[in-house]
LUMDODO-853167 format. One line per 4 residues: their letters; for each residue z, x, y of C-alpha. Coordinates in pm, 1 decimal, always signed. Layout:
N
a) Z:X:Y; ... .
% end
This chain:
449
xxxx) -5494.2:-2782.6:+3776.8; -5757.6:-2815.4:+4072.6; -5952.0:-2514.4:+4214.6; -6029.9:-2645.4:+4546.1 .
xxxx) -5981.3:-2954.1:+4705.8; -6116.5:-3139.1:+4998.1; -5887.0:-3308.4:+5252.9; -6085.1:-3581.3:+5445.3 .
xxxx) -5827.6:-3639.7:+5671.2; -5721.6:-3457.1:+6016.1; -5428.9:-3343.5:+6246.3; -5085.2:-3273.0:+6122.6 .
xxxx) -5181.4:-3429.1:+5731.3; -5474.1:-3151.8:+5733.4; -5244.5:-2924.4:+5845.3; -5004.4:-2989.1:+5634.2 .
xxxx) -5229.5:-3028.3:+5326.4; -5344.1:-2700.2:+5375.4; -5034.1:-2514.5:+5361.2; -4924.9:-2712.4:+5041.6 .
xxxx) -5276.0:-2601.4:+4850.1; -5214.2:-2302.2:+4971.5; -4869.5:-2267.8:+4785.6; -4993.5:-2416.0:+4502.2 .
xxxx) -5280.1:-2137.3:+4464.5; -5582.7:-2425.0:+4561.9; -5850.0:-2330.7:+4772.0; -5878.5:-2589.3:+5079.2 .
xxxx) -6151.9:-2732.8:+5242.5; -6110.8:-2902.3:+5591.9; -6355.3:-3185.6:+5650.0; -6386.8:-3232.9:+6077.9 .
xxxx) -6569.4:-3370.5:+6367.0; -6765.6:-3231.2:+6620.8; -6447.9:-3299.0:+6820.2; -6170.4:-3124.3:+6593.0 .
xxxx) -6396.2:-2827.1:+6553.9; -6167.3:-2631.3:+6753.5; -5800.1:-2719.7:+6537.3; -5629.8:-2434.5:+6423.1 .
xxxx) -5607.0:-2587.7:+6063.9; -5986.7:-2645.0:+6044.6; -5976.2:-2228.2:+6070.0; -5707.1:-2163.6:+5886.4 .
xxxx) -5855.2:-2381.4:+5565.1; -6008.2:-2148.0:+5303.8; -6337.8:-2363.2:+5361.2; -6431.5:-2623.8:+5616.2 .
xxxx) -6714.8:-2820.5:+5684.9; -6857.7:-3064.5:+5960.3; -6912.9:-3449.3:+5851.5; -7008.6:-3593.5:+6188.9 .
xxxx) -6993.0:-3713.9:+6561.7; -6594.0:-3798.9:+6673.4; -6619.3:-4151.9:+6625.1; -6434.8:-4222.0:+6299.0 .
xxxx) -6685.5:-4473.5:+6105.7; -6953.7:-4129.3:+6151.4; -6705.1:-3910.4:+6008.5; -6366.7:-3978.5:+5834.0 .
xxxx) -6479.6:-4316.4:+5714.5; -6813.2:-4209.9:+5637.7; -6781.0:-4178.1:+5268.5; -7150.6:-4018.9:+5182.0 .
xxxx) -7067.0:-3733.4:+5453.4; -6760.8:-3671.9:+5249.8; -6889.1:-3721.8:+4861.6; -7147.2:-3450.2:+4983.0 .
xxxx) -6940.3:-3174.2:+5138.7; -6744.9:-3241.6:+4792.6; -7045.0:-3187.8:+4580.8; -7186.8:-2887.8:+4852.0 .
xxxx) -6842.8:-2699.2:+4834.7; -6792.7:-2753.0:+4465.5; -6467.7:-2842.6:+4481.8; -6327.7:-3081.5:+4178.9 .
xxxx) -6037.8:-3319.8:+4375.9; -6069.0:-3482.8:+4709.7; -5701.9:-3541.0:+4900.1; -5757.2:-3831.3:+5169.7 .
xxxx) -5475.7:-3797.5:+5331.5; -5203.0:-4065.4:+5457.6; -5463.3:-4283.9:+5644.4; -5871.0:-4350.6:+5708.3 .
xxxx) -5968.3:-4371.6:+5307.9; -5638.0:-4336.7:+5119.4; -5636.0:-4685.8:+5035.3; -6039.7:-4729.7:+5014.2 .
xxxx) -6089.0:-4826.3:+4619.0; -6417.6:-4782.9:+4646.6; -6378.4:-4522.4:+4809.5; -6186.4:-4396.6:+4539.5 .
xxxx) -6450.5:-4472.4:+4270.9; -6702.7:-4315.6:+4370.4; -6483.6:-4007.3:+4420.8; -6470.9:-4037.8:+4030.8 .
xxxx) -6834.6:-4124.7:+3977.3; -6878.1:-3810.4:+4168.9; -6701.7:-3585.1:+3884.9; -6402.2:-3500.9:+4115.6 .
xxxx) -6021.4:-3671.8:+4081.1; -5947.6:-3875.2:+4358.0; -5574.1:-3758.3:+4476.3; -5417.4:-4101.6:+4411.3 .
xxxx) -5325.0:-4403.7:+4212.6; -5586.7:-4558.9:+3959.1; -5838.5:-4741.5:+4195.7; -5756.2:-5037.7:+4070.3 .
xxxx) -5400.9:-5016.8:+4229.5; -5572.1:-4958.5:+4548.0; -5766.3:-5238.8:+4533.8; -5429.2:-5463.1:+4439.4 .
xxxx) -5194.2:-5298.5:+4706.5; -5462.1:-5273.3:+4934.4; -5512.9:-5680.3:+4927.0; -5227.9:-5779.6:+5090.9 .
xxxx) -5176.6:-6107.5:+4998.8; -5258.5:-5990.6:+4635.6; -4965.4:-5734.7:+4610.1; -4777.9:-6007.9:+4779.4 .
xxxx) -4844.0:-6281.2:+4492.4; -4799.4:-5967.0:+4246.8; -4433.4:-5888.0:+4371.9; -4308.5:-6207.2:+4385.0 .
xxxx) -4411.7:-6281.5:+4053.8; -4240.7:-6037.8:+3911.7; -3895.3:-6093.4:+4076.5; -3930.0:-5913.0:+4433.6 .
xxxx) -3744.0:-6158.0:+4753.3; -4076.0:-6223.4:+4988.3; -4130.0:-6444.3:+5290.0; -4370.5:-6747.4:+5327.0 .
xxxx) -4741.5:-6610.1:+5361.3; -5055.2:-6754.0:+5320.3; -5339.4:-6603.7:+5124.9; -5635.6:-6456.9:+5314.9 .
xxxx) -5751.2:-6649.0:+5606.5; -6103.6:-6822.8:+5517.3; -6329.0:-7069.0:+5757.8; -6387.2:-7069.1:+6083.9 .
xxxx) -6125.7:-6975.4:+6364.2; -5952.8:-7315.6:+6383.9; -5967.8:-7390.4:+6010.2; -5782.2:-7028.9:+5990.0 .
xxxx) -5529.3:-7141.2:+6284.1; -5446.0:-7471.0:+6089.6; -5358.7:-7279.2:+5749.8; -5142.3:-7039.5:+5982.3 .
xxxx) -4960.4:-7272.3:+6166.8; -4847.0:-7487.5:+5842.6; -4597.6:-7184.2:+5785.1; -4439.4:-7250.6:+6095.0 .
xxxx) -4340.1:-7040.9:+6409.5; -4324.9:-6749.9:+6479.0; -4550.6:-6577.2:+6284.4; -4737.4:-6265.1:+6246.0 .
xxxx) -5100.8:-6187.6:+6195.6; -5203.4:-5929.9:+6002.7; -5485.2:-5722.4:+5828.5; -5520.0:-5806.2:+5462.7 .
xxxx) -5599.5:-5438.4:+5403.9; -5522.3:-5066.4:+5596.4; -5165.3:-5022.1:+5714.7; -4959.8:-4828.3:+5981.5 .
xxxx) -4892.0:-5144.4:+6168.5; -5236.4:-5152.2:+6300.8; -5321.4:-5462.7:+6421.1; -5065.5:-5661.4:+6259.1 .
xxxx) -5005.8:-5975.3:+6644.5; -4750.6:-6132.6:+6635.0; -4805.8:-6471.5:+6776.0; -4480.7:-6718.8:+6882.9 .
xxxx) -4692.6:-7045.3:+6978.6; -4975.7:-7216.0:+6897.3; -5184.6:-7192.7:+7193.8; -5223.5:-6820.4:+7178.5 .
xxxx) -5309.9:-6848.4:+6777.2; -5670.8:-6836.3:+6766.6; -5716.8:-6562.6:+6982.8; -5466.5:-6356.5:+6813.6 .
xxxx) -5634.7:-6396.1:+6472.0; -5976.3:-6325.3:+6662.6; -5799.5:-5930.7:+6784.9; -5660.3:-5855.6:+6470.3 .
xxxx) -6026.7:-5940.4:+6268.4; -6154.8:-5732.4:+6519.4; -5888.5:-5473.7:+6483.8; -5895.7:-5445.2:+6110.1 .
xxxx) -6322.8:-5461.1:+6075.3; -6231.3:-5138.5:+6334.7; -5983.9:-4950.7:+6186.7; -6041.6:-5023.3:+5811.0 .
xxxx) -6405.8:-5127.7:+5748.2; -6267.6:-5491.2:+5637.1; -6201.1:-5765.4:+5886.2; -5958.9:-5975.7:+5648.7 .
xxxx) -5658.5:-6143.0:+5793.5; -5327.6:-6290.4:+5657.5; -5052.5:-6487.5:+5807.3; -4692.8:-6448.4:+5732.2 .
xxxx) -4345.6:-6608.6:+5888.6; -4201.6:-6434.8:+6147.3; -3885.9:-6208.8:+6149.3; -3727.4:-6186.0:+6439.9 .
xxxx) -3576.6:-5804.5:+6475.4; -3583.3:-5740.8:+6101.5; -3498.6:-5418.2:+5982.2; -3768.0:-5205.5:+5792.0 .
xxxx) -3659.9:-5030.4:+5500.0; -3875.8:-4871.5:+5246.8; -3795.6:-4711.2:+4897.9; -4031.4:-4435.2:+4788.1 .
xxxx) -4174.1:-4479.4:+4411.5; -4265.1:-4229.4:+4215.3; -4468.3:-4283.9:+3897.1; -4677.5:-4126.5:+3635.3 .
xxxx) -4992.1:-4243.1:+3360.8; -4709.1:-4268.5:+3085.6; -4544.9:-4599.8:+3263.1; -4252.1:-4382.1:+3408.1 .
xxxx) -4099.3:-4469.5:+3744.0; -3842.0:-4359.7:+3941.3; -3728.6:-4406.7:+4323.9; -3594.0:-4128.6:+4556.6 .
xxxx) -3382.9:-4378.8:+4791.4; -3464.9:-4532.1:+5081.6; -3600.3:-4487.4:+5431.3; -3548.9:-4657.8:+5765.5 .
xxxx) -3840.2:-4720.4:+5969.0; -3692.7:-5021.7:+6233.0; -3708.0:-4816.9:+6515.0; -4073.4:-4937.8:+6648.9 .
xxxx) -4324.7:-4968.4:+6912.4; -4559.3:-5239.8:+6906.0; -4536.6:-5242.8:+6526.4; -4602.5:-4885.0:+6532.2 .
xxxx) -4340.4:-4635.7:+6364.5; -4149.1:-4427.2:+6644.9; -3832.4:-4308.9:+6460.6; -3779.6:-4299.0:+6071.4 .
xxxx) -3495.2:-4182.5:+5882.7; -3314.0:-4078.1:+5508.2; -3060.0:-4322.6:+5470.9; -3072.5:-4673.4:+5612.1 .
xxxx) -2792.9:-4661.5:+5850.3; -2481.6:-4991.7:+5843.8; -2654.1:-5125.2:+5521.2; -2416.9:-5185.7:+5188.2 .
xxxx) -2487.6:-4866.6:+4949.6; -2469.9:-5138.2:+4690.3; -2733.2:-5314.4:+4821.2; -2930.6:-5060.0:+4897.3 .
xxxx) -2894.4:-4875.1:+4531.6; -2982.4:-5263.9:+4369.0; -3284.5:-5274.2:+4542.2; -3439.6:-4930.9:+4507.6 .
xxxx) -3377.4:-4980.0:+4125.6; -3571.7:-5340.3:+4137.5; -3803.2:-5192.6:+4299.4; -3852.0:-4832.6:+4075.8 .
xxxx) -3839.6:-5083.3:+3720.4; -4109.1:-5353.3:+3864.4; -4398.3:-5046.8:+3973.1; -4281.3:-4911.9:+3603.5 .
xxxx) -4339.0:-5259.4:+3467.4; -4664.7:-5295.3:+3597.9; -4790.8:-4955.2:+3554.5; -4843.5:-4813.6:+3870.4 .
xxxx) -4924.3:-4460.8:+3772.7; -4874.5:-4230.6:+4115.9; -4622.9:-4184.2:+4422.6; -4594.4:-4519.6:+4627.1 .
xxxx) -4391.6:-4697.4:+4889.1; -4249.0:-5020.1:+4885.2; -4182.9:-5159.1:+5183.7; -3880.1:-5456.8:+5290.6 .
xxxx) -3805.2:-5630.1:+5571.7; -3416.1:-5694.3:+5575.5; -3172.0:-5894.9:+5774.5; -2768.7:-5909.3:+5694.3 .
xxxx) -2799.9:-6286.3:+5659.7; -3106.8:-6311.4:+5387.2; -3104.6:-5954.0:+5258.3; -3445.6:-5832.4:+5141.1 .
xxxx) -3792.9:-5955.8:+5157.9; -4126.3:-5751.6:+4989.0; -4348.8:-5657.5:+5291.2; -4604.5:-5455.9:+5073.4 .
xxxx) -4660.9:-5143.1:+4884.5; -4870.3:-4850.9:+5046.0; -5028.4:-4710.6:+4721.0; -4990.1:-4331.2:+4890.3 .
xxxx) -4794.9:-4122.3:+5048.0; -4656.7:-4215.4:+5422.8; -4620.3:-4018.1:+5719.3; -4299.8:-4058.6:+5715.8 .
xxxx) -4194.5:-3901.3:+5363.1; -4082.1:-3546.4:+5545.1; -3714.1:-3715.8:+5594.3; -3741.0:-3822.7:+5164.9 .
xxxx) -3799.7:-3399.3:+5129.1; -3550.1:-3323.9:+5348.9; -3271.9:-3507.2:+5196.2; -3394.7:-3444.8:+4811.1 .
xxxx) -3558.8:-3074.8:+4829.1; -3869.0:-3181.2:+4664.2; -4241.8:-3176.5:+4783.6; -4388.2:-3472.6:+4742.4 .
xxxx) -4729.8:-3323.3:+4879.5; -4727.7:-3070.2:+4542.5; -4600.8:-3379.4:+4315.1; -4882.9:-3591.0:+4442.6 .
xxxx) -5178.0:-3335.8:+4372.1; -4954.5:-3255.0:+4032.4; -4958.8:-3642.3:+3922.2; -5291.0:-3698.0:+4024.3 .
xxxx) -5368.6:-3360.5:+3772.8; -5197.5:-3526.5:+3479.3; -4862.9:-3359.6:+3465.6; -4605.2:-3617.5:+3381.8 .
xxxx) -4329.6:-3742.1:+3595.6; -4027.8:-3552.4:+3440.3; -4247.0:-3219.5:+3472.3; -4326.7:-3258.5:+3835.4 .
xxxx) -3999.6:-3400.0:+4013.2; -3629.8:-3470.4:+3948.7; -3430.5:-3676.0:+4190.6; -3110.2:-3534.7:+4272.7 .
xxxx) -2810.9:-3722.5:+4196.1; -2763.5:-3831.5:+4510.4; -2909.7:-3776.5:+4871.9; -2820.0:-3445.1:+5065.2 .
xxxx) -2740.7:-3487.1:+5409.7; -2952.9:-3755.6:+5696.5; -3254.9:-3681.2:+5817.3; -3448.7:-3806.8:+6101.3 .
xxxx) -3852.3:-3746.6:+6224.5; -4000.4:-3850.4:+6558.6; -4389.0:-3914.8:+6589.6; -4461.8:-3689.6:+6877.2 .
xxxx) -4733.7:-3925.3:+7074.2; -4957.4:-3834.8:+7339.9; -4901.1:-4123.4:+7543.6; -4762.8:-4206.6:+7871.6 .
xxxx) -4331.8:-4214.5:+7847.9; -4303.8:-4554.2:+8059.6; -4642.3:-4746.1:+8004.6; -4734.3:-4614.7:+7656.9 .
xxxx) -5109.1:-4569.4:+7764.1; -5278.9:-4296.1:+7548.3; -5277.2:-3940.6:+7742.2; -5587.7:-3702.3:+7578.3 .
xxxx) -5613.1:-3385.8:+7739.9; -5600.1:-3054.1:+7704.5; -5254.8:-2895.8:+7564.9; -5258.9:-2590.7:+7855.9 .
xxxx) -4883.6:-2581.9:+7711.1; -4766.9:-2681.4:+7323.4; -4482.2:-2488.8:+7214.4; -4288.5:-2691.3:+6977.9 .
xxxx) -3939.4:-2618.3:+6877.4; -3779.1:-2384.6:+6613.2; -3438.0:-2340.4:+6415.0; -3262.9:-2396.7:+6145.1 .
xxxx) -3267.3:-2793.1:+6046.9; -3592.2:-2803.0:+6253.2; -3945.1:-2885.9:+6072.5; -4259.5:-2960.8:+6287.7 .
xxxx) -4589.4:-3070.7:+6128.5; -4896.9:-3045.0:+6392.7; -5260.2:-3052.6:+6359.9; -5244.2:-2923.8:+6715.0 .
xxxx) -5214.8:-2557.5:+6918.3; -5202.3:-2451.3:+7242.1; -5525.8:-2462.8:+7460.3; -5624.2:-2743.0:+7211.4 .
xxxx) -5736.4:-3073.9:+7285.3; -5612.6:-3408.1:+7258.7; -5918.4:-3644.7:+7235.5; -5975.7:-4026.4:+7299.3 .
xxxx) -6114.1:-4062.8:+6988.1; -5829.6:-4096.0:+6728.4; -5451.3:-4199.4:+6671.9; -5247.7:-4039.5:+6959.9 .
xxxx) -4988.6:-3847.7:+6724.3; -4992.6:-3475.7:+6811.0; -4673.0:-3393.2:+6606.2; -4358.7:-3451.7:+6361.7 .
xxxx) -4048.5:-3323.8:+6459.9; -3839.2:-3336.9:+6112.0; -3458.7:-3268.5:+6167.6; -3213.7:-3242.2:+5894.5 .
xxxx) -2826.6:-3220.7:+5947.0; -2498.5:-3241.6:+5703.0; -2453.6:-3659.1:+5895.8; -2637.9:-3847.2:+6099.1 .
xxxx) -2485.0:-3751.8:+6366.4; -2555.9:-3406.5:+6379.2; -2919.8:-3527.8:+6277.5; -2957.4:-3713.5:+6604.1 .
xxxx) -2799.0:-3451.7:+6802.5; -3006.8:-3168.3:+6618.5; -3295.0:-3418.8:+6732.3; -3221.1:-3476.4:+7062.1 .
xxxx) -3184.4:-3074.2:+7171.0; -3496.6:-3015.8:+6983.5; -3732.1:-3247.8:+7194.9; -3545.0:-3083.0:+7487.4 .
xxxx) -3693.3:-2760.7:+7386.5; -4050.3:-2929.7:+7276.3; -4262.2:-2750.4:+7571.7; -4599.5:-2981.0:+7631.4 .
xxxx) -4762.9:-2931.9:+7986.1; -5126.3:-3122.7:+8006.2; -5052.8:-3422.7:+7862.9; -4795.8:-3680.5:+7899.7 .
xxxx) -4596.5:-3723.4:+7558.9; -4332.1:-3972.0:+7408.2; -4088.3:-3696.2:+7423.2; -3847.2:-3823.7:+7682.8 .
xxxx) -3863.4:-4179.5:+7542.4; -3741.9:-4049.0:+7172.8; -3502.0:-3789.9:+7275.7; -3353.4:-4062.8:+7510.2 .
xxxx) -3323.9:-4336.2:+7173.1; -3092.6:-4025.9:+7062.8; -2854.1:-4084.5:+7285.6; -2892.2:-4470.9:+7306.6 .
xxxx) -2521.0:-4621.7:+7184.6; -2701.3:-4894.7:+7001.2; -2906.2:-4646.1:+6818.3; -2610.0:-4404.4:+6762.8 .
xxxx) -2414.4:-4633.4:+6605.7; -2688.4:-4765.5:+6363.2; -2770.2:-5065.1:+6455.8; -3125.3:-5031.0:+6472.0 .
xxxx) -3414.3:-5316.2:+6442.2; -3740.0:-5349.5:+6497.4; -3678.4:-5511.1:+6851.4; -3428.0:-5190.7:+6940.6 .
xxxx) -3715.8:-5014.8:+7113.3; -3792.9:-5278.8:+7287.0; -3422.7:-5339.2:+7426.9; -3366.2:-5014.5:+7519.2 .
xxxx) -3669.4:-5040.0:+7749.6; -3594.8:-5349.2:+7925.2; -3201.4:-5162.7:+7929.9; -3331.0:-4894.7:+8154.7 .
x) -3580.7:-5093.5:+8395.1 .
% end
């Protein structure tokens, strides 16, 4: 097992990285910017070292800063975390060149989930349901808009590698098409140091369901059910949950097994997420597979009892599959999580400041992740999310209403949150009877103006 390991990442996944290596008996060392100095988690690491200014290409992207506070630490594994490099394969490589492990899949599935349009041609060819896409967008602007637009309208633009929604434009006529693929290149160059672009067709209010994978080096496989992630803003994750809600149990047990025996067929060797679109009418289609762990895999703990943090530093260590987890027999419970945004309620405009007031809720069925602490603060500088709020209850119903009295008692003064908009969605008949999409958000807005 590792000694110490170095989490280039920041806010609630260093915080919550910490606490894992800490259970597991690893010595931790926090990686931050001269503007996260100041986190509580930086402190509370049993190392921690500045990479760089707060821009994020200077220091959570910049990959020398990070190889050398590996190699200047000593530390033998380097955890990146659910975002910046977790799906870098080069990244990854020379983690391994380095002597350390590299807390992930085999670079090379990286590389192949990371490509879009490769994972896309992958899944299909080995039996997965997927939608019309083309391959990566080559040429100049309009040669890219003329590929695009021979799929049809609507469709939606985006990045051939990163994830987490970002920059993925959706684009319902022709005239605004070349500027939308113009934003997203720009978008994805920004966010994930590569500016290539993909188009696919267009569903309209989809729901997103995901199935979590988790594998080993021996060619085992094995899901732990499914996830809901349709209630969205912008493309971006608001509201996730453990089960999908008004969806056959049939359907949703075929598809989790399709999708556990194809990443055992090809090899995939780590934990994983495969992610659907699916509509009553045409059932599934492959969206991609995020080759690490998401955000949003709090609600698959909750409703197993496993750790999926301590199973991915286990994997990536060598211990097989049957040694690290077991799925229980069936799920326990619902569970729901809330990304806690600092952002305006009604406009959605980010809101950095300082936290004069961040008290977030306790109790039993309550579990809140946070990079974040009173008389902290919230910067320009990075993603807006200042907290999870995991809630677990015996149905879903007591899971929203656990939820809903939760953010009630979530005390932020300084900033304006998402808070009211979430705990609102609790009560929202539409949402409390299931029938979520990725348009709901959307409708309950325009339902309240």
């Amino acid at each position: 097992m590792f000694k110490k390991v170095v989490i280039a990442n920041r806010g609630a996944v260093a915080a919550r990285l910490v606490k894992s290596l800490r259970n597991m008996g690893i010595a931790s060392v926090a990686l931050y910017s001269e503007a996260d100095a100041n986190l509580p988690y930086v402190a509370e690491a049993d190392e921690s070292c500045l990479i760089g200014p707060p821009p994020a290409p200077q220091s959570y992207l910049n990959q020398e800063a990070i190889l050398e506070a590996a190699k200047k630490t000593g530390a033998d594994a380097i955890h990146p975390g659910y975002g910046f490099l977790s799906e870098n394969s080069g990244f990854a490589r020379k983690v391994a060149e380095a002597g350390q492990t590299f807390i992930g899949p085999d670079p090379k599935w990286l590389e192949i989930m990371g490509d879009k349009t490769a994972s896309l041609e992958l899944m299909a060819k080995q039996g997965m349901p997927v939608s019309p896409a083309t391959g990566i967008l080559k040429g100049t602007l309009e040669e890219q808009a003329a590929e695009a637009e021979a799929l049809g309208f609507p469709l939606l633009i985006k990045p051939a590698g990163g994830g987490g929604g970002i920059g993925m434009t959706p684009v319902m006529e022709s005239e605004k098409l070349i500027g939308a693929l113009e934003s997203a290149s720009k978008l994805a160059s920004r966010s994930f140091g590569q500016a290539a672009i993909y188009a696919e067709r267009l569903m309209i209010n989809p729901r997103h369901v995901e199935f979590q994978i988790a594998a080993d080096r021996t060619g085992k496989a094995i899901h732990l059910f499914e996830r809901d992630c349709s209630t969205q803003r912008r493309r971006q994750k608001v509201v996730e949950e453990a089960g999908a809600p008004n969806i056959p149990a049939a359907e949703l047990a075929a598809m989790a097994d399709r999708a556990a025996a194809i990443m055992a067929s090809l090899g995939y060797d780590h934990l994983g997420t495969v992610e659907t679109l699916y509509s009553p009418d045409t059932g599934f289609a492959f969206l991609e597979v995020n080759p690490r762990l998401q955000v949003e895999h709090g609600v698959t703990e909750e409703i197993t009892g496993l750790d999926l943090v301590q199973a991915q530093i286990r994997l990536a260590a060598g211990e097989p599959l049957d040694k690290v987890l077991t799925r229980p027999e069936k799920p326990v419970g619902h569970a729901i999580e809330a990304r806690i945004y600092a952002e305006d309620p009604i406009k959605f405009f980010p809101s950095p400041g300082p936290l004069k007031v961040f008290r977030p809720p306790v109790g039993a069925g309550v579990r809140v992740e946070t990079g974040f602490a009173e008389g902290a603060t919230v910067t320009p500088f990075y993603d807006p999310m200042i907290a999870l709020v995991i809630v677990h209850g015996d149905t879903r119903e007591a899971a929203m209403d656990l939820m809903h009295d939760a953010l009630g008692e979530f005390a932020v003064e300084g900033i304006k949150t998402n808070i009211p908009f979430v705990r609102a969605l609790m009560k929202y008949e539409p949402f409390r009877a299931g029938r979520v999409h990725t348009g709901l958000a959307e409708e309950y807005l325009a339902s309240v103006k």
